[in-house]
N, C-alpha and C positions, 0 to 999 in steps of 0.2 A: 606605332610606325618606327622604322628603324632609324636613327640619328646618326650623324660622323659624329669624327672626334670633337669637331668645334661644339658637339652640344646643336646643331643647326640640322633640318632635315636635309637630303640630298637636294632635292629644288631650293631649297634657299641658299647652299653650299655655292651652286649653279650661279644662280643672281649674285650671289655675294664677289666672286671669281670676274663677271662680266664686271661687274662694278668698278672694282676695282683695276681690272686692264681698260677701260675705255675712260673712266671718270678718274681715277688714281687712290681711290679709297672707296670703301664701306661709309657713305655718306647717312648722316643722320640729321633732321633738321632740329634745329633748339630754339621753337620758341613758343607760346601761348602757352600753355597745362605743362607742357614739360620744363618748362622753368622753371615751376613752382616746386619742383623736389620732391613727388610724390603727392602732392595735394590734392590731385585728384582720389588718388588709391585712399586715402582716410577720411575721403566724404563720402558715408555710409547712408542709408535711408533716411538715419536723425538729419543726419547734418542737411541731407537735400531739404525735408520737411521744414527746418529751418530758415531756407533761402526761401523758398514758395514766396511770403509774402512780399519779399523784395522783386523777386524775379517777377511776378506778378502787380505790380506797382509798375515796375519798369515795362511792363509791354504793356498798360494801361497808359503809358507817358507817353509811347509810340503812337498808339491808334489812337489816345485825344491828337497828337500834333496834324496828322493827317487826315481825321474825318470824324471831328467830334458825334455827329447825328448819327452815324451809324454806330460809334461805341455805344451811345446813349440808348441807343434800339437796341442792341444786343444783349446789354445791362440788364436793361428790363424788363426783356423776352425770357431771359434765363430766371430772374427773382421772382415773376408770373407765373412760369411753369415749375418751381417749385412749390407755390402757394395751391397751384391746382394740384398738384398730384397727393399731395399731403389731402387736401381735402375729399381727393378721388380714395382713396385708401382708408380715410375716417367713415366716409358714407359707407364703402362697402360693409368694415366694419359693423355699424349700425344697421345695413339691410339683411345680412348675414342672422345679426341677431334678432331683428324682429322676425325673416320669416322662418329661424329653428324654434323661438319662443311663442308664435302664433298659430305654426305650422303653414302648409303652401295651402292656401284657397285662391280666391275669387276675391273676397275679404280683402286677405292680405293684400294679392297683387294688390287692388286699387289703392290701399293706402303708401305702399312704396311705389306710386309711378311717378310722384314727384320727386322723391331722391334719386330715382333712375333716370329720368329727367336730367336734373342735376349732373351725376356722374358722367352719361351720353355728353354732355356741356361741356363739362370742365376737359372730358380726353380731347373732344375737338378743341377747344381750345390750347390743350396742350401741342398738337399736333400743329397747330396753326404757329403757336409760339414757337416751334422748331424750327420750322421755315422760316420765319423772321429773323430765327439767331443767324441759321445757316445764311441766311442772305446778309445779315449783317459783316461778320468775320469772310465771307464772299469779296464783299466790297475790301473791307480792312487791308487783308494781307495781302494783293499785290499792288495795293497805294501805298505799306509799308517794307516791300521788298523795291519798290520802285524809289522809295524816299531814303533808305540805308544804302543801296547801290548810289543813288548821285550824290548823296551826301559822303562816301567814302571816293569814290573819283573828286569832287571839287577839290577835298581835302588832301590829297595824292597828286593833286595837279598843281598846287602850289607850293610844294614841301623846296628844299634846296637841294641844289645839283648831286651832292656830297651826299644824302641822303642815299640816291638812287644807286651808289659805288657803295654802300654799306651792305652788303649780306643777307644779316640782320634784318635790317631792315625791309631788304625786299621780301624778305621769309614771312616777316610779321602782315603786310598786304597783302602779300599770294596767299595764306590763311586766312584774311580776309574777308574774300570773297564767299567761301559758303556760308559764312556768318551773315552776308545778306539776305541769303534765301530763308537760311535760319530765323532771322527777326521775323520776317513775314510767316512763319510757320509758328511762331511762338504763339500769333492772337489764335492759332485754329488750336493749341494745347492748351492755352488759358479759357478756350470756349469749351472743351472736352472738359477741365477740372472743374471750371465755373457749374455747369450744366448736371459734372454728375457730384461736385460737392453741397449745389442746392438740392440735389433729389435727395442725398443723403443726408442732409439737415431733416427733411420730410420725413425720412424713413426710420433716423433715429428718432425722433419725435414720437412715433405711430408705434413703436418698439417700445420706448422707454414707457411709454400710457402704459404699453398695455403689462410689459415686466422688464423692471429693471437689469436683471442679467442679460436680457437678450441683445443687447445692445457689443458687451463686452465680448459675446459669442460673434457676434457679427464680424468685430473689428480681428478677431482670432483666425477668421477662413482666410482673410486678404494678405494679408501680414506677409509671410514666405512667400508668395509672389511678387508682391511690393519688391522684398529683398533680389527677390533674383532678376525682376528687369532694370535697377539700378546696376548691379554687379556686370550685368553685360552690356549697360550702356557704356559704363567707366573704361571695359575692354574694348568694346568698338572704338569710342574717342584717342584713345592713345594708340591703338593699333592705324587708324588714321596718321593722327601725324606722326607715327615714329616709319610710316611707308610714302609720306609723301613724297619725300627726297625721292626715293627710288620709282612713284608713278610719274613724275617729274623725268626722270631719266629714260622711262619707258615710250612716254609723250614726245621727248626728244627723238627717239630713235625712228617710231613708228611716221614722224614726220616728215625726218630725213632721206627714210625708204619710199616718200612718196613725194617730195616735192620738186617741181620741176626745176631748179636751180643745181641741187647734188644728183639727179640722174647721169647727166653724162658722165661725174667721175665716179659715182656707182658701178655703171656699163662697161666703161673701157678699162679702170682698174679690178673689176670682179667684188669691188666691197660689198654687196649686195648680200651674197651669202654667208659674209663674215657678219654684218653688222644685224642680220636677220636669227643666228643664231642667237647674239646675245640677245637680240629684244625679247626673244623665246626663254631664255635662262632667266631674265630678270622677270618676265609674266610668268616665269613659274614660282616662282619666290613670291608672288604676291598673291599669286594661287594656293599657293600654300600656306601663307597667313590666313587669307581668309576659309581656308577649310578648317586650321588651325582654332578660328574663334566658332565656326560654326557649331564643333565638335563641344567645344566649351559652353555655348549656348545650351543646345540639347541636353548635355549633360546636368546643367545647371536649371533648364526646366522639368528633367525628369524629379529630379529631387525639391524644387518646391512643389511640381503635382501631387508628388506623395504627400508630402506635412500639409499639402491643401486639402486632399480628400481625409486625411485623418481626421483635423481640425473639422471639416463639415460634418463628418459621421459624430465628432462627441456634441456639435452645436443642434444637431437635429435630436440623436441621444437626450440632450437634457432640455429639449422644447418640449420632446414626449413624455419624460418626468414628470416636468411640468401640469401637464393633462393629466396626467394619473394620479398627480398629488391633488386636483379640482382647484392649481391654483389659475388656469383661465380657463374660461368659458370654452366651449365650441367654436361660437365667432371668431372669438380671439384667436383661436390658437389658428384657424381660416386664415386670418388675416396676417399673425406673426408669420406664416409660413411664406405667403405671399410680398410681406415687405423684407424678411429676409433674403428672399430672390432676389427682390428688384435692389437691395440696400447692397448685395454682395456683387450683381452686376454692376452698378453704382460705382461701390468702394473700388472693384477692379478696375473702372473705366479713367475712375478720379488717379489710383497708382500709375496706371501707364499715361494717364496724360501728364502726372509728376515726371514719370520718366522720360517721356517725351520732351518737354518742356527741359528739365535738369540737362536733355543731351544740348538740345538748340541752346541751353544759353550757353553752352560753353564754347559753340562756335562763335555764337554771339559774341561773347568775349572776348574773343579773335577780334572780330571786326572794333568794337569799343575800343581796345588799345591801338590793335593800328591807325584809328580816328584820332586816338592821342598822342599818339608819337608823331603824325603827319601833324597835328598841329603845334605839338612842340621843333619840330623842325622846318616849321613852314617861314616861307618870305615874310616879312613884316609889310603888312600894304598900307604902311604910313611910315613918313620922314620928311624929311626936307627936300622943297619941290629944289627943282633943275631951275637954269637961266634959262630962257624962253628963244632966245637967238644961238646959233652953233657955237659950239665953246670950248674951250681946248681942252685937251685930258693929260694929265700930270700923274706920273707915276714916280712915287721919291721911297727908294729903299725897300720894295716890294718883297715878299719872301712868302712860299705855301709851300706845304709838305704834306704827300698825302697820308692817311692815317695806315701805321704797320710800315710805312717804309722810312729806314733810316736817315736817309741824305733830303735835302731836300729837293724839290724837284723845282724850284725859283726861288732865286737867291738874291738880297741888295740889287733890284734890279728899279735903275732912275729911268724913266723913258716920258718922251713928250710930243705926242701927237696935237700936230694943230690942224683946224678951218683948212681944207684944201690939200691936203697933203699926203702921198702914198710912202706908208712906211713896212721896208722888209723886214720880217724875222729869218733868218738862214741861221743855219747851223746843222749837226748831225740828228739822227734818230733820240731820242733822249733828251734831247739837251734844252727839252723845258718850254718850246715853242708852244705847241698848241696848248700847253695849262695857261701858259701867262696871257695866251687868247684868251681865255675861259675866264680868267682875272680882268680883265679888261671890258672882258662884255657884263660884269655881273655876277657870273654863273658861278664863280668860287669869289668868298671874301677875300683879300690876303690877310693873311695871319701873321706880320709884319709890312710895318710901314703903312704909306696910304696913297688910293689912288683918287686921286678927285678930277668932279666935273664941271670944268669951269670954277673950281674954286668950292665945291660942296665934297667934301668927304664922302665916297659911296657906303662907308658903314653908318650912315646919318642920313643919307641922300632913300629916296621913295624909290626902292628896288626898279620897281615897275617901269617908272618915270624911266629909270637908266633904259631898260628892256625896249623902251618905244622905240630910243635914240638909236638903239642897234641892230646892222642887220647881217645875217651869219648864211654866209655860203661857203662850203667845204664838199672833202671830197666823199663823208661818207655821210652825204646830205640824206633827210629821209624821202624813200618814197612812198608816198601815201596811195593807198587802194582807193584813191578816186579818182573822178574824172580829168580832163588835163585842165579843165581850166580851175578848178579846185584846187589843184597841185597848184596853180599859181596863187590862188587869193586865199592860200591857207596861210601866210606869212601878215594876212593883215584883210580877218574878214570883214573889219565892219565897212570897209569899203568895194565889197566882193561883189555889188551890182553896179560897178563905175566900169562902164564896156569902153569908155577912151580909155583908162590907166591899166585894164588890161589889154587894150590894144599898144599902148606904145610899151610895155612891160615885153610882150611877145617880140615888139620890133625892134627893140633893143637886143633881145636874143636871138635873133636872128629865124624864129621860130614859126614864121609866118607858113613857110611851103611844108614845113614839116608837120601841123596841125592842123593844116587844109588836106594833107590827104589820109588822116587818118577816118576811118568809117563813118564817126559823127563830128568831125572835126574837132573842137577843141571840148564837147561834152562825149565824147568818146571814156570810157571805163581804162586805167592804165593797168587793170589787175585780171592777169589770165584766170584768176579762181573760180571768176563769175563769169556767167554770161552775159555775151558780148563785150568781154571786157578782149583788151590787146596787151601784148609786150612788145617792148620801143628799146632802141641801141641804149647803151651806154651815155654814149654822146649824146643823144636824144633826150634822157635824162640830166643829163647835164645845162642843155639849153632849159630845159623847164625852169631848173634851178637856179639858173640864170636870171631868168624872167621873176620868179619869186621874191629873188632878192633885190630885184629893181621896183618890183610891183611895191614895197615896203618905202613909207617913207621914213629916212634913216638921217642921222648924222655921224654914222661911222658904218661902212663894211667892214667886216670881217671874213677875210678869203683865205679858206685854209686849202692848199692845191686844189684853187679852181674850176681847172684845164685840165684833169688828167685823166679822161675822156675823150678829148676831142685833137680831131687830126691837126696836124702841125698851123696848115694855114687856119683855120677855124683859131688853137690855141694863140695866134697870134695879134688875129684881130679880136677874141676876148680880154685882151690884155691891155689894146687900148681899147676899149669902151670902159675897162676900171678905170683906167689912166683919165678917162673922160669924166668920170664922175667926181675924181678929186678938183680937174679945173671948173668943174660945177661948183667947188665949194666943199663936197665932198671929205670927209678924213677917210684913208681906207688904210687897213692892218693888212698888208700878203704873208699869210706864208707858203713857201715854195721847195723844194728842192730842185726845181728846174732854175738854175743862176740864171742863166741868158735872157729870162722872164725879168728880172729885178733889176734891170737898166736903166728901166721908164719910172722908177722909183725914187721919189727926190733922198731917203735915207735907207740905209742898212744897218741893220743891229744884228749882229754875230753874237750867238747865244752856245756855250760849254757849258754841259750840267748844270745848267739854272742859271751863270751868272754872265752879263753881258762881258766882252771881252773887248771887243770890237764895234766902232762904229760911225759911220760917215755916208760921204754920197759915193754910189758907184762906182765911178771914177778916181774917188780917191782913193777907196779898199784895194781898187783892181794895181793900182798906182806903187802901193807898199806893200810889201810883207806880212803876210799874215793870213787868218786862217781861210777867210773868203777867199782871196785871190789862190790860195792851193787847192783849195775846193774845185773853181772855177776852173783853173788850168784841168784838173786833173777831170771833169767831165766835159771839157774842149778836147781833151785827149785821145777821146774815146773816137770823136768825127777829123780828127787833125791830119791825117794821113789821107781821106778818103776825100778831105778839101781841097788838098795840098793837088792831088792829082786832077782833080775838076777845075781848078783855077791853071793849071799847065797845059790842060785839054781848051 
């Protein structure tokens, strides 16, 4: 097939081009197998044959953790039905040669009807043994794809905020995940090598009786297949993640062309056709890899069929030597021909369940390291408990910086929330507000100075314990694809059947007439995707969020705009219901870019690039010089004229 100059086929040319104009580069993802420098590429058949036993140990560590009795039956379903087929293969053997040594009568039969007897026994048996396995690794693997999927969310649901802002990080999770299906598929390839590495224990056995070459002829047919489905598993795996990034971007596009949120500017600006191309360009670039490996496949099993069919023409070749030199019997050679079959189906069955197995662990691996990296980045859920009554928060000399960026983004910053008290952060776009929320609630450590609660250092203090204490309403609150009352008592389920706290939660927001008339009132579905589910205003979401964050028992809100959702008179009686919950006793954090909002706030803290500059009550900032009061004027500005003639009217 013809190539550009990049070395790239035309369709990957295509992908590469869209890539690049929508994402800003030829994105490649770097983490699991590709970090390893090639390490996949120089583990050859030895080296797989080598991991087996570990690989194998490890998914034995799996199905005991989750269903001992059924490993235990599987175990011994597989070491049974090797015990019979060895002895199904010894009788024939020996019937073989009594009725060529006695000749066929009436005789004979009678005296072999008890080893046929026998043989009839031991296949049903075996047969029956099958089914035991098959139902055992049945049960196993989706109790073990059930147990690595919750066990990598638990472990993902505690990590730190910083984590989730790491790249990396999310690369190594989002890899993750078919490594849970993976574990679970590993007990069905551990049951494939178990199953045909007992037969083959049998069939060497029954080989080696009967002549010792036959055995080394055996292991001769498999060989060059063994190599070739290792060789295309190692290309499948990396052609995996070296396309993820780009099914990633594909997944993006094909969702955007279909979800109901970007239609209208789909529609009226024409991007439809623009952005439908590229999903095209880049599915052809991945159509093109994978025709890319299939071709490499094919090619790679033509040529071990051939060294396979050689390999069997000289192993049958020197079985019939064998006979002409009188060194086995008749029977024998009956029976070598016979476990040669089943020892070569066997050996194949045992290679691709290697191969099988070799591919899953290394998604597995995936998931194992992201397991460890969530736990080396996870919350510590031990420290030092909190004081038990509302407590003041102290912040002396705070300073974070996010990772790759030079300046910091909170600087020397003193602040002291107390019991009862609404405190503003104002300032421009940038200048450090919402992190130093984020520092305040927990969610980043600072990486100077300290902020304590009640007098406990939060880097020493029970994460958690702080997390009770706080409750986070902002403007790009989530909405959850459940019901509306769920949207409420998702902030604090284990009180989610207390129907007074989410009745006075609702009546606080004011939410009462707005979730009586939706279809099933407040068990109503907020997610157009499904059926009978609805979509609800802006505003409407805003009241939910409202309610969530009262339904929450707190000793600090955290309100990062609100209000900015909802119509003027709505925004201004949510502003005293905050204002309400400080003379409850209440600490609450605003921040706002609406000034006129932060009147009802006993303090202001005027925030430039990270470091407090400014700070007093309302009145006093509005009173002097400085950066709030030009703020203020200058978005009074904007209604000063259009007041100016309503107060003359």
């Amino acid at each position: 097939m013809r190539r550009g100059a990049t070395g790239r086929l035309p369709a990957e040319e295509a992908g590469a081009t869209s890539e690049r104009e929508l994402f800003g580069s030829r994105l490649r993802v770097e983490h699991g197998m590709l970090r390893h420098d090639g390490a996949a590429e120089r583990l050859g058949f030895a080296g797989m044959a080598r991991r087996l036993p570990r690989l194998f140990v490890q998914t034995m560590g799996l199905a005991l953790r989750v269903d001992r009795g059924a490993l235990l039956l599987f175990l011994g379903a597989e070491a049974a039905q090797g015990i019979a087929s060895a002895y199904i293969l010894l009788s024939v053997n020996a019937v073989l040669g009594a009725a060529l040594h006695l000749g066929i009568t009436w005789d004979t039969l009678g005296r072999l009807v008890f080893p046929l007897v026998g043989i009839s026994t031991a296949a049903t048996l075996v047969a029956v043994l099958k089914a035991a396995s098959f139902g055992a690794t049945g049960r196993l693997q989706p109790k073990i794809e059930r147990s690595a999927g919750s066990e990598l969310l638990r472990r993902v649901s505690r990590v730190e905020l910083q984590a989730f802002e790491d790249p990396a990080f999310r690369a190594v999770v989002e890899s993750a995940h078919p490594g849970t299906l993976a574990a679970g598929r590993m007990i069905q390839s551990t049951s494939a090598i178990t199953n045909s590495a007992v037969s083959l224990v049998a069939m060497s056995g029954v080989l080696t009786a009967l002549h010792p070459l036959l055995l080394p002829l055996l292991l001769l047919i498999v060989v060059p297949k063994g190599w070739g489905a290792v060789l295309n598993a190692r290309r499948a795996y990396r052609s995996m993640h070296a396309q993820a990034e780009h099914v990633r971007q594909e997944q993006v596009l094909a969702r955007l062309l279909t979800e109901h949120q970007a239609a209208p500017e789909i529609r009226v600006h024409g991007a439809g056709r623009h952005l439908l191309r590229h999903h095209e360009a880049i599915a052809a670039g991945a159509e093109a890899e994978l025709s890319r490996l299939a071709g490499q496949a094919a090619r790679t099993q033509v040529l071990t069929s051939a060294v396979t069919g050689v390999t069997t023409l000289l192993a049958y070749a020197a079985l019939v030597s064998m006979q002409d030199a009188h060194r086995t019997a008749v029977a024998g050679f009956a029976t070598a021909l016979l476990a040669i079959r089943l020892g070569t189906a066997g050996l194949q069955r045992l290679v691709t369940g290697m191969d099988q197995l070799y591919e899953q662990s290394l998604f597995f691996g995936d998931w194992v390291e992201a397991c460890r990296e969530a736990e080396r980045m996870a919350i510590p859920d031990r420290g030092e408990p909190l004081p038990q009554t509302v407590v003041t928060l102290e912040l002396s000399g705070v300073g974070y910086t996010y990772r790759g960026r030079p300046e910091p983004a909170v600087r020397d910053v003193d602040l002291t929330i107390r019991p009862g008290e609404v405190v503003a952060l104002v300032g421009e776009n940038g200048s450090g507000k919402t992190t130093l929320a984020k520092v305040v609630a927990g969610l980043y450590l600072p990486q100077r100075g300290t902020v304590r609660w009640g007098g406990v250092d939060v880097t020493e203090a029970d994460r958690f314990a702080v997390f009770d204490r706080v409750a986070l309403l902002g403007q790009d609150f989530k909405r959850w694809p459940f019901t509306a009352r769920s949207n409420i008592t998702v902030s604090e389920f284990g009180k989610a059947h207390d129907a007074e706290a989410v009745a006075r939660a609702v009546a606080y927001a004011d939410a009462e007439t707005f979730l009586a008339s939706l279809p099933a009132g407040s068990e109503t579905l907020l997610d157009r995707s499904f059926r009978g589910g609805v979509e609800v205003s802006g505003g409407q979401w805003q009241r939910i969020a409202l309610a969530r964050a009262r339904f929450r028992d707190f000793d600090l809100l955290i309100c990062d705009e609100p209000t900015s959702a909802l119509d003027p008179a709505s925004e201004i009686e949510a502003y005293q219901k905050i204002r309400g919950l400080a003379d409850a006793g209440k600490s609450v954090l605003l921040i706002t870019h609406r000034l006129a909002s932060v009147r009802s706030a006993d303090r202001v803290v005027v925030l430039e690039r990270g470091r407090v500059i400014d700070t007093g009550t309302p009145d006093e900032l509005l009173n002097r010089p400085g950066k709030f009061r030009d703020l203020y004027v200058l978005q009074a500005s904007q209604f000063g004229s259009a007041a100016d003639r309503m107060a003359d009217a």
